[in-house]
C-alpha positions in Angstrom: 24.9 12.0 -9.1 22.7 9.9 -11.4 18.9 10.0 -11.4 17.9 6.6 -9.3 14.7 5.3 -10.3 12.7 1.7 -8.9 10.7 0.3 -11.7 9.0 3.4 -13.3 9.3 5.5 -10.6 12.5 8.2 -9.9 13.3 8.4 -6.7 14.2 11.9 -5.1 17.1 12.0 -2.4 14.5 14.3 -0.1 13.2 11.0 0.7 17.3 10.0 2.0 17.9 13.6 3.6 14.9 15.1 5.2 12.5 13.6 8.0 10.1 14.8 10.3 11.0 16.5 14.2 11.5 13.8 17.0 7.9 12.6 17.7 6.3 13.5 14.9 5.5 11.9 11.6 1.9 10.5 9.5 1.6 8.7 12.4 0.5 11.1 14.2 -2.5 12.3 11.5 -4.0 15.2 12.0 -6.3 14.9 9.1 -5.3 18.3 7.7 -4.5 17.3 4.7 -8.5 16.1 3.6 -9.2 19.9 4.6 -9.6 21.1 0.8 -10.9 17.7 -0.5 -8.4 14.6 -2.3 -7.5 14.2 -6.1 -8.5 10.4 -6.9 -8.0 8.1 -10.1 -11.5 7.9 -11.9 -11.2 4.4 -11.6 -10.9 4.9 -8.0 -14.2 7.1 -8.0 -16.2 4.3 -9.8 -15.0 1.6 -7.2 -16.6 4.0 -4.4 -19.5 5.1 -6.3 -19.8 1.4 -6.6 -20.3 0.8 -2.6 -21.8 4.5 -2.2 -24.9 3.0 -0.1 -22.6 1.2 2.6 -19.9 4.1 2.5 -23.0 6.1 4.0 -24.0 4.2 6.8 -20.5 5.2 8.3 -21.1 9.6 7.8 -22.1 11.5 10.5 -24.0 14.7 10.4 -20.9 16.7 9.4 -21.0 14.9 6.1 -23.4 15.2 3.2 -25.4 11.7 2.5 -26.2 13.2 -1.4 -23.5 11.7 -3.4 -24.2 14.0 -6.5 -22.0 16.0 -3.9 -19.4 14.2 -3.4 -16.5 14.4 -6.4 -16.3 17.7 -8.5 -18.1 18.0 -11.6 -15.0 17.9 -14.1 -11.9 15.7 -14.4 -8.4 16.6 -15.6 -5.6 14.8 -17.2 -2.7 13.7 -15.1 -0.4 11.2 -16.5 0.7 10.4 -12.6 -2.9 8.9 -12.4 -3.2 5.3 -13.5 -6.1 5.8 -16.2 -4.4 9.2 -17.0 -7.5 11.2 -15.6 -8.4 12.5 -12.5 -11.2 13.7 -9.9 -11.3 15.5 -6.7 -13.5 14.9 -3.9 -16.0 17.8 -2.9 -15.2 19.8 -0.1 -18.4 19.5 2.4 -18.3 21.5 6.1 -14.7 23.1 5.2 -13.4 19.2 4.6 -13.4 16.1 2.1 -16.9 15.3 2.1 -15.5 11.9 3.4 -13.8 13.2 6.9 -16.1 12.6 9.6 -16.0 14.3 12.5 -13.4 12.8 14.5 -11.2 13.2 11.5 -11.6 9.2 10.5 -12.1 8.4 6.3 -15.2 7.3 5.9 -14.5 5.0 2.8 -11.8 3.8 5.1 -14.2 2.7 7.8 -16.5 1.0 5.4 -13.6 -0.5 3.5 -12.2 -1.9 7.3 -15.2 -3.0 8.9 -16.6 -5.0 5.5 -14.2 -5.6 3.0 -11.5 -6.5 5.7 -8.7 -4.4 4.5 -8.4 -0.3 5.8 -7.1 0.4 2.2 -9.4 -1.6 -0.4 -11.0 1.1 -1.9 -9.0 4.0 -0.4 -7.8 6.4 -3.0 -4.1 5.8 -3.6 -3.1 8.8 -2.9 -5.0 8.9 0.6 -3.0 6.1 1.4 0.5 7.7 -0.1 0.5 10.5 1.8 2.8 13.0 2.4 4.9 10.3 -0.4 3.5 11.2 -3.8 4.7 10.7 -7.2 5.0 14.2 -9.2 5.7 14.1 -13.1 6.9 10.9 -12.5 9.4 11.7 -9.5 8.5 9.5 -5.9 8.9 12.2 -3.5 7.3 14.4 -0.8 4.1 16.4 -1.0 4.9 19.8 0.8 1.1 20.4 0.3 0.9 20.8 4.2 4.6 21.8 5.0 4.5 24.1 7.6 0.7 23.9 8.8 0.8 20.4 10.1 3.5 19.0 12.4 2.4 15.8 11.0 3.7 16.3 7.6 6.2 18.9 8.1 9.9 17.7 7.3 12.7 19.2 9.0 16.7 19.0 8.4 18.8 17.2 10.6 16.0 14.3 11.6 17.3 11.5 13.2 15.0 9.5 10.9 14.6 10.1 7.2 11.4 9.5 5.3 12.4 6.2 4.0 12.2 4.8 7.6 9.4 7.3 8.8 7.4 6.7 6.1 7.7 2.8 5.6 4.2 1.9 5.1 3.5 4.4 2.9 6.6 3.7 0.8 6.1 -0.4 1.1 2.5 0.3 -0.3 4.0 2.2 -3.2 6.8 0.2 -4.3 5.9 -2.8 -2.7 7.9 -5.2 -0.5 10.9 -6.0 -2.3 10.7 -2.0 -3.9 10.8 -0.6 -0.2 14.2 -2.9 0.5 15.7 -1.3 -2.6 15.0 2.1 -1.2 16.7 1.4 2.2 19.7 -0.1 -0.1 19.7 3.0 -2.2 19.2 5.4 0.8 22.4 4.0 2.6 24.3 4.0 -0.9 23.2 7.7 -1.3 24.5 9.0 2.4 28.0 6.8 1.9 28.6 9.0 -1.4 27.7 12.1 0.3 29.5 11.8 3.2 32.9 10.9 0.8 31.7 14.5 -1.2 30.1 12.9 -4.4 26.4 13.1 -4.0 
């Protein structure tokens, strides 16, 4: 079958085939996945750099107030990254040095409670996950496949990713993107089940 792509992005079938076990889904968070720290855009550093001094008022005493702390020292190139360059968050009481304790963001919070919107200033890929975009390619992060029910896929769900993950998706590809996707998904599962995907 031919690649499928929406606007830059190729799409992989994972997204048609797999889902997550009957109850179970991002939803659900169990935060594991801000256990060894986030990759960000360096853009995305500088906007929370920007509000470091609010961001702190909503840490607890698991976190680490010193934001010298808070992103690793170095960046890397990643083309999958909007500016082409990337930094990872520090990894502070065996977690992001943004998970409080009660496994809530804390740019989230601050971003929530005085900028109005939950994902403002949160790290695109935060916000993406377990969707992420790989050389390129939209698919799923298998970074905590098997450790965390929560972002675990399984074959035979009764609901893919495309449905499971809507908000994720929609925030990724947008509105009208997200409506392609379900289009392409039910296009993709009438080939196979004639024998052509």
């Amino acid at each position: 079958m031919d690649k499928l792509y929406i606007g830059t992005y190729e799409i992989d079938p994972i997204l048609f085939t797999k889902g997550f076990a009957n109850g179970r889904g991002p939803f659900q968070c169990e935060s594991t996945c801000c256990s060894s720290g986030v990759w960000t855009d360096v853009g995305e550093q500088r906007v929370i750099m920007s509000h470091k001094d609010s961001i702190k008022k909503y840490m607890d005493e698991t976190q680490t107030t010193d934001d010298t702390l808070w992103f690793d020292p170095d960046m890397i190139d990643d083309a999958d990254f909007v500016s082409g360059k990337a930094i990872g968050t520090q990894v502070f009481n065996n977690k992001c040095v943004f998970l409080a304790k009660d496994g809530r963001c804390s740019v989230q919070m601050f971003s929530k409670e005085e900028l109005g919107d939950s994902w403002k200033i949160k790290p695109f890929y935060c916000i993406a996950f377990p969707i992420c975009v790989s050389d390129g390619v939209l698919t799923f992060d298998d970074y905590q496949q098997g450790c965390a029910q929560c972002c675990s896929i399984v074959d035979n769900a009764e609901v893919s990713m495309v449905e499971s993950c809507k908000a994720e998706l929609e925030y990724v590809l947008g509105k009208d993107g997200y409506a392609t996707l379900v289009t392409m998904k039910a296009d993709y599962v009438n080939k196979a089940s004639k024998g052509g995907a």
